[in-house]
One Martini backbone bead per residue (centre of mass of N, CA, C, O) as a GRO file, in nm:
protein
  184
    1UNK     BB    1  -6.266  -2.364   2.575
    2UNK     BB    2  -6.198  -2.618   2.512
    3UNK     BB    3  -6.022  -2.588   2.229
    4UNK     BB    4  -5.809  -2.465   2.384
    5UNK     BB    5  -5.748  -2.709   2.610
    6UNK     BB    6  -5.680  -2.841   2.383
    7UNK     BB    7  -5.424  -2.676   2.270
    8UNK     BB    8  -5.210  -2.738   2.559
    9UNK     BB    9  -5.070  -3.008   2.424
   10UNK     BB   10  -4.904  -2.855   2.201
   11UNK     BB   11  -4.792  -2.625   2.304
   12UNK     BB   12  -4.595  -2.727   2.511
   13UNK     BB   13  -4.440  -2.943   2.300
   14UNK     BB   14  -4.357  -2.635   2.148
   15UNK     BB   15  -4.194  -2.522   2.411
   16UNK     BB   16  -4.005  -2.791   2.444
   17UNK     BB   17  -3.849  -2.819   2.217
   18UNK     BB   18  -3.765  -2.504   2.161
   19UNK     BB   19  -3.580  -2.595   2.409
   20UNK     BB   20  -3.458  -2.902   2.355
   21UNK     BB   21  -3.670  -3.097   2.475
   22UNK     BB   22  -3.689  -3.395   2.644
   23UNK     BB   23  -3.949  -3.579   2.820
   24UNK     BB   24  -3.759  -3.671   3.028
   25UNK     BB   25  -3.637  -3.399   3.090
   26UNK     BB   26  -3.898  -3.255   3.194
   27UNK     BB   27  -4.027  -3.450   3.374
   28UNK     BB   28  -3.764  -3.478   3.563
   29UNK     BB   29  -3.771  -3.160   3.686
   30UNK     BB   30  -4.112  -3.176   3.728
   31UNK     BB   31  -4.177  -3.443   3.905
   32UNK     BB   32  -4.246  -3.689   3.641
   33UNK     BB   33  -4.352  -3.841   3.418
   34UNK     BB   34  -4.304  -3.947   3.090
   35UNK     BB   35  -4.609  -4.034   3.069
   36UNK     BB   36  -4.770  -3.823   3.139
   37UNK     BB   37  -4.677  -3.572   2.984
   38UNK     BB   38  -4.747  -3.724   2.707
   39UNK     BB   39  -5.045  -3.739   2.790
   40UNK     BB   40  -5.060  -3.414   2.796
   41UNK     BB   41  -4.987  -3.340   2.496
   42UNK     BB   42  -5.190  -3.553   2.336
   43UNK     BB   43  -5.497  -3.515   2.549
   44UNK     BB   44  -5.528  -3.771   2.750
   45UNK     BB   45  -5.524  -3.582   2.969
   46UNK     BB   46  -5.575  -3.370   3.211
   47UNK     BB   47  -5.520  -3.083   3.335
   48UNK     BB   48  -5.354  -2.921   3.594
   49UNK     BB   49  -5.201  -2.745   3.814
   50UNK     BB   50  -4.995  -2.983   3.927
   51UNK     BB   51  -4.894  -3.020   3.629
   52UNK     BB   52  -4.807  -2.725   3.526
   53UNK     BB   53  -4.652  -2.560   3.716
   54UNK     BB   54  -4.370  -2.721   3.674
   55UNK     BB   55  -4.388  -2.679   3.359
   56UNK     BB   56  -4.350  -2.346   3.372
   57UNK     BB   57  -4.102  -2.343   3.508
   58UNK     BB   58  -3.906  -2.480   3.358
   59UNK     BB   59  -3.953  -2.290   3.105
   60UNK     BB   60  -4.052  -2.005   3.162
   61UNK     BB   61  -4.347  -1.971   3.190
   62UNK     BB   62  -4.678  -1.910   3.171
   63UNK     BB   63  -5.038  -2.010   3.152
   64UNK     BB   64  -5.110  -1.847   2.955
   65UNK     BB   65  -4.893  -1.964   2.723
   66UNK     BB   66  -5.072  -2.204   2.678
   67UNK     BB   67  -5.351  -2.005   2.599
   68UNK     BB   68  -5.476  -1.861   2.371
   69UNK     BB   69  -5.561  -1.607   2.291
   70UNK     BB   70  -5.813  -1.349   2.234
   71UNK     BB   71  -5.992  -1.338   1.945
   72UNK     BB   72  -6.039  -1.006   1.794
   73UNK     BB   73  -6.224  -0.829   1.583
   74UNK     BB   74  -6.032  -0.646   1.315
   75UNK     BB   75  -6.325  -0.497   1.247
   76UNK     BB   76  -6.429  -0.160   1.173
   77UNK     BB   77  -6.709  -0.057   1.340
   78UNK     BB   78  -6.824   0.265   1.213
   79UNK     BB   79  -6.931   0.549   1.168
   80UNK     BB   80  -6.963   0.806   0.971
   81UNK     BB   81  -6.853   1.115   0.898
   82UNK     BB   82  -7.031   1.454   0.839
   83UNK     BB   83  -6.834   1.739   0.742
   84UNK     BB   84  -6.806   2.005   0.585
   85UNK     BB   85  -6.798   1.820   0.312
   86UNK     BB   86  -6.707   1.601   0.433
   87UNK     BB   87  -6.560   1.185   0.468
   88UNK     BB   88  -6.511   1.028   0.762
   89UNK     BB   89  -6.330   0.743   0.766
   90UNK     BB   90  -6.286   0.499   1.017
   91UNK     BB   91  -5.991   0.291   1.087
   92UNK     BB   92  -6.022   0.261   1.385
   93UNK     BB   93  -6.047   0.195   1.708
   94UNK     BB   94  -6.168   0.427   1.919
   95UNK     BB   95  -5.897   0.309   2.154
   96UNK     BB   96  -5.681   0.417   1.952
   97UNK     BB   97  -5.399   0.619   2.017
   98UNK     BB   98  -5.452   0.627   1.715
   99UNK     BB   99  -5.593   0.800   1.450
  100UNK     BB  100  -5.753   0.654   1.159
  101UNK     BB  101  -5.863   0.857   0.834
  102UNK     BB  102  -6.071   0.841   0.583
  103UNK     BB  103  -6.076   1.148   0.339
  104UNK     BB  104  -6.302   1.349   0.189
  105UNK     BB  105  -6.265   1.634  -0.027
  106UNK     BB  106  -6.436   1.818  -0.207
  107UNK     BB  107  -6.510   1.962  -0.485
  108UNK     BB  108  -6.430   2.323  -0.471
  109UNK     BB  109  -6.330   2.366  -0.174
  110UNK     BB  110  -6.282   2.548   0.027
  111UNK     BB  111  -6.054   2.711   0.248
  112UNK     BB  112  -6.067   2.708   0.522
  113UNK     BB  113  -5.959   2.817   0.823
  114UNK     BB  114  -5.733   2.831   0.984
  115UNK     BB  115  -5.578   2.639   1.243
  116UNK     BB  116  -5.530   2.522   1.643
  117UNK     BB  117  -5.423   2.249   1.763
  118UNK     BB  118  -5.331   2.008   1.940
  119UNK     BB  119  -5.055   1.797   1.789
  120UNK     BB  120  -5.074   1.591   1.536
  121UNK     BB  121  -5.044   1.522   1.182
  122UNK     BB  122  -5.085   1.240   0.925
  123UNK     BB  123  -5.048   1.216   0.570
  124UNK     BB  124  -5.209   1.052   0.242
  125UNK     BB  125  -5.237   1.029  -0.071
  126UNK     BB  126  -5.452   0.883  -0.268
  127UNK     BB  127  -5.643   1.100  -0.456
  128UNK     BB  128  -5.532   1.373  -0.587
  129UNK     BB  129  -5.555   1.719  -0.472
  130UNK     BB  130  -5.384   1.870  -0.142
  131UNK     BB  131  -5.438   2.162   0.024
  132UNK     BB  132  -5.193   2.320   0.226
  133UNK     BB  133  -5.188   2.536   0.499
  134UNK     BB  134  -4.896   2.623   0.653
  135UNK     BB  135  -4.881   2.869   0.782
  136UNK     BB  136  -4.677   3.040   0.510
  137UNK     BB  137  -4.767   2.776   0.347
  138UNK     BB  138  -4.847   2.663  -0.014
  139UNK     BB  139  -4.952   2.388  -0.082
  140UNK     BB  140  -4.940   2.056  -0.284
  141UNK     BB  141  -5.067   1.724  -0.302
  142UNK     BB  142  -5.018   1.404  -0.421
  143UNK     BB  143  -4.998   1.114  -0.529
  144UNK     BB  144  -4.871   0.968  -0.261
  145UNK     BB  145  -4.827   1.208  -0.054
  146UNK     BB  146  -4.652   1.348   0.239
  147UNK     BB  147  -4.751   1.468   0.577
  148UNK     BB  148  -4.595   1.642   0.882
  149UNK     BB  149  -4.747   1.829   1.154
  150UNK     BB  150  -4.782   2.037   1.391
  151UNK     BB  151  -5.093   2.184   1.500
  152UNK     BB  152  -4.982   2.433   1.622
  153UNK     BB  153  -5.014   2.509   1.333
  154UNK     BB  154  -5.122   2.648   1.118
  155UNK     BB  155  -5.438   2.509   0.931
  156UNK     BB  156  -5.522   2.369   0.634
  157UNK     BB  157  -5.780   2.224   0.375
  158UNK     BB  158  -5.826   2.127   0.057
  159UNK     BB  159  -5.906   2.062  -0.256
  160UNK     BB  160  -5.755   2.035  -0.598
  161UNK     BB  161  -5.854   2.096  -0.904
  162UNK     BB  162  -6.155   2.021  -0.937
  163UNK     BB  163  -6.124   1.739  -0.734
  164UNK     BB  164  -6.123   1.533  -0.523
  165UNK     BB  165  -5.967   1.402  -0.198
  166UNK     BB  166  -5.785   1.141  -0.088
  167UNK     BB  167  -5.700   1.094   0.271
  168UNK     BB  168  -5.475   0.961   0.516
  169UNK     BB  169  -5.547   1.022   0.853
  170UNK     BB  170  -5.306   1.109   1.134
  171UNK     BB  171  -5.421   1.104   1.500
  172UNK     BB  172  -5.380   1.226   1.783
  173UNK     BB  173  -5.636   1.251   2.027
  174UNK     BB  174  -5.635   1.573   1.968
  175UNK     BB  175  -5.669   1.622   1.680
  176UNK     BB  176  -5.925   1.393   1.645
  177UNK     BB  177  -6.122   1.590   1.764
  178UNK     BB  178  -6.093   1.857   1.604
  179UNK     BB  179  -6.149   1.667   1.303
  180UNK     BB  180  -6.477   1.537   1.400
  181UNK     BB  181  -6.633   1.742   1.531
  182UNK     BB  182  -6.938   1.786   1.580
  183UNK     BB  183  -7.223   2.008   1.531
  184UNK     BB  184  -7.568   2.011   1.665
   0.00000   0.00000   0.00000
């Protein structure tokens, strides 16, 4: 917390300056000495609301803008998904409102039963050869190749060419429940 509101008269100097304004000039309108002021923005000054509210008014910003947000580990810590021999790595976290999984289909893997679901899902071929089943297309999608279709649409996928596929997919929440969800 110290460290935050030490960062707050450099933020403050930071969008006074980017106003183009100079400190007689904001210091005079928020009803302060000039020297008030720059005591604030140097850190030498302890912040309080009675000094900030008029210069938060004069600038047109908020409170919070003065102090950094907090950083959140933006490092993606779940465990490994194992159904019917895919293996799902989530790349999102749990809460995002995309759900993006590399999916590994094993090779040999046979074409599962068409499925029907709620949703979109958006995938990108990383590494091998994906046969996607959709209505009554029967593709093959190699790397580099992307493909985008309403799970609404009859569909299945299974690796091709006798080697694993791996594949980046983005689903949206009613998509993720059901090709995710184990049955145990």
């Amino acid at each position: 917390m110290n460290n935050e509101l030490g960062q707050l008269g450099a933020r403050l100097r930071a969008i006074r300056q980017s106003r183009g304004l100079t400190l007689a000039e904001l210091a005079a309108s928020a009803e302060m000495s000039a020297s008030t002021l720059s005591r604030l923005e140097s850190g030498k000054r302890q912040a309080s609301l009675e000094l900030l509210l008029p210069l938060t008014r004069r600038l047109g910003i908020r409170l919070d803008d003065l102090v950094p947000a907090e950083t959140v580990d933006p490092r993606v810590r779940r465990p490994v998904i194992r159904r019917d021999g895919l293996v799902i790595v989530p790349l999102a976290p749990e809460y995002s409102p995309l759900r993006t999984y590399k999916i590994t289909y094993p090779a040999g893997g046979l074409l599962p039963e068409l499925r029907v679901h709620d949703g979109y899902e958006w995938l990108y071929v990383l590494q091998g050869r994906l046969r996607l089943w959709l209505g009554e297309q029967d593709l093959t999608l190699v790397r580099g190749e992307a493909a985008e279709f309403d799970t609404r649409t009859p569909h299945a996928m299974s690796a091709a060419g006798g080697r694993s596929a791996q594949v980046i997919s983005i689903f949206n929440e009613a998509g993720a429940r059901m090709h995710t969800h184990t049955t145990q």
